[in-house]
C-alpha positions as CSV (number, residue, x, y, z in Angstrom):
1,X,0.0,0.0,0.0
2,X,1.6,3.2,-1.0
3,X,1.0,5.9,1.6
4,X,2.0,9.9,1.3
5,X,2.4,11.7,4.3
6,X,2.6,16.0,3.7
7,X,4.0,17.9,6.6
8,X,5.6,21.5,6.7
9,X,2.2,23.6,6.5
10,X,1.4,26.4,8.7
11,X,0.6,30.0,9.4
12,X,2.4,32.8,7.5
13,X,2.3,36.5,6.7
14,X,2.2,37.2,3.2
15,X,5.7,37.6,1.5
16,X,6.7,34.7,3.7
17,X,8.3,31.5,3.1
18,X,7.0,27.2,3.7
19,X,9.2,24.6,2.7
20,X,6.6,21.4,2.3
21,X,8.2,17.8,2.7
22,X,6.5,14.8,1.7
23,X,7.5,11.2,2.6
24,X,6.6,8.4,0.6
25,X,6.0,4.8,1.7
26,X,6.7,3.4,-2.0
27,X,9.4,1.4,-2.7
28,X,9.2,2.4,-6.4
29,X,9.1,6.1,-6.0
30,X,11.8,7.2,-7.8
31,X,11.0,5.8,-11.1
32,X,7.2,8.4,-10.7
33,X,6.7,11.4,-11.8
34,X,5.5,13.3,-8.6
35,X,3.8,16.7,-8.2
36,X,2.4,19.2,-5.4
37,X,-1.2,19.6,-5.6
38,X,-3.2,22.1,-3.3
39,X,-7.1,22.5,-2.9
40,X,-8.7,25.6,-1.9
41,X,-12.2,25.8,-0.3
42,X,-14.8,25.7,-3.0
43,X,-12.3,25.0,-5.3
44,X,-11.3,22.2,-7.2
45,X,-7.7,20.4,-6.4
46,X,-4.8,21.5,-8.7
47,X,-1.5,20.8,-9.4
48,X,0.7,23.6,-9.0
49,X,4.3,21.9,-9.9
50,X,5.6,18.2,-10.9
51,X,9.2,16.8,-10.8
52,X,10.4,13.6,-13.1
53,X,12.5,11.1,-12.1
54,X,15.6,12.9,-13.6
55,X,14.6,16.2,-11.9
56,X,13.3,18.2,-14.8
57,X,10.2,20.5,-13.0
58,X,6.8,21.8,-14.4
59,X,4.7,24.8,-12.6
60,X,1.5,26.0,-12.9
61,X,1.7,29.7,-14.1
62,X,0.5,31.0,-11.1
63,X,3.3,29.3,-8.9
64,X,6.1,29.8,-11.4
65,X,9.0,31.7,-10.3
66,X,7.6,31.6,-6.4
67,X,7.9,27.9,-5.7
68,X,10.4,25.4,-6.1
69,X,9.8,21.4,-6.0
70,X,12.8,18.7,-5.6
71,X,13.0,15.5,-4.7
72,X,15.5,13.0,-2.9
73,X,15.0,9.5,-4.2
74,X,17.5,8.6,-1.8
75,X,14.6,9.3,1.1
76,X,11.7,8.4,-0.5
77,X,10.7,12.2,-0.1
78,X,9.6,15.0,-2.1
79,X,9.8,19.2,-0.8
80,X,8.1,22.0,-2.4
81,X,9.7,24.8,-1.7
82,X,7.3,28.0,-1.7
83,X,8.3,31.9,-1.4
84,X,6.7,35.1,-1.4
85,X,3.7,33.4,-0.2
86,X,0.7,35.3,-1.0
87,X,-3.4,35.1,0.4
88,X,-4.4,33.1,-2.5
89,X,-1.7,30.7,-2.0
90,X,-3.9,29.2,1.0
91,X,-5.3,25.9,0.5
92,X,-5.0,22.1,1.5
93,X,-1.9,20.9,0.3
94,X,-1.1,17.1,-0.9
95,X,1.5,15.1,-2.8
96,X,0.6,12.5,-5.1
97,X,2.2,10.6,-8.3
98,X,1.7,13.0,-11.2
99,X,-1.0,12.1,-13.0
100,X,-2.4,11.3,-9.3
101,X,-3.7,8.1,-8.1
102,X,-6.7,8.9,-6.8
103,X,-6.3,5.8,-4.2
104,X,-3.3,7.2,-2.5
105,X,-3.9,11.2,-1.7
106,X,-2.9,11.4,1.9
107,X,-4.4,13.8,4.8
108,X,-2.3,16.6,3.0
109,X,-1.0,19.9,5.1
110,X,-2.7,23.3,5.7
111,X,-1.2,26.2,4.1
112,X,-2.5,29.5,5.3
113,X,-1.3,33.2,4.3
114,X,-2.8,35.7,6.2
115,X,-1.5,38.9,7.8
C-alpha cells in the first residue's frame, strides 16, 4: 500500500516562506513522476508543480517563479519549496504521483497566508 504523508504547513504572513516535505512509503518512487497539488475551499484540487525522475520541474503559471519542487529518491521524499507566499496561495496541500492516483492522496497539510 503506497502511503504519502505531507508535513511542513502552517501559518504565515504574506511575502513569507514554507518549505513542504512529503515522505513516501513506496518502494518504487523514484521511477514516478511526482507533483504538489493544493485544494482551496470551494475549489477544485490542482497541481501547481511536478518533478520527473531525472529532476526536470513543471509549474503551474500561477506558482512559477515563487515555488520550487525537488525531490530526494535517496529518502523516499519529495519538498516543495514556496516563497513570497501570497493570500491566495492558502489551500490544503497534498502530494501524489503525477498524473495522481486517486487511491493514494494522503491527509495533506494546511497552508495558510494571512497577515
Amino acid at each position: 500500500q503506497v502511503q504519502f504523508v505531507e508535513s511542513g504547513g502552517g501559518l504565515v504572513q504574506p511575502g513569507g516562506s514554507l518549505r513542504l516535505s512529503c515522505a513516501a512509503s513506496d518502494s518504487t518512487f523514484s521511477i514516478f513522476t511526482m507533483g504538489w497539488y493544493r485544494q482551496a475551499p470551494g475549489k477544485q484540487r490542482e497541481l501547481v508543480a511536478a518533478i520527473v525522475s531525472g529532476g526536470d520541474t513543471n509549474y503551474a503559471a500561477s506558482v512559477k517563479g515563487r515555488f520550487t519542487i525537488s525531490r530526494d529518491n535517496a529518502k523516499n521524499t519529495v519538498y516543495l519549496q514556496m516563497n513570497i507566499l501570497k493570500p491566495e496561495d492558502t489551500a490544503r496541500y497534498y502530494c501524489n504521483r503525477a498524473p495522481a492516483y486517486e487511491q493514494y492522496w494522503g491527509p495533506g497539510t494546511q497552508v495558510t497566508v494571512s497577515s
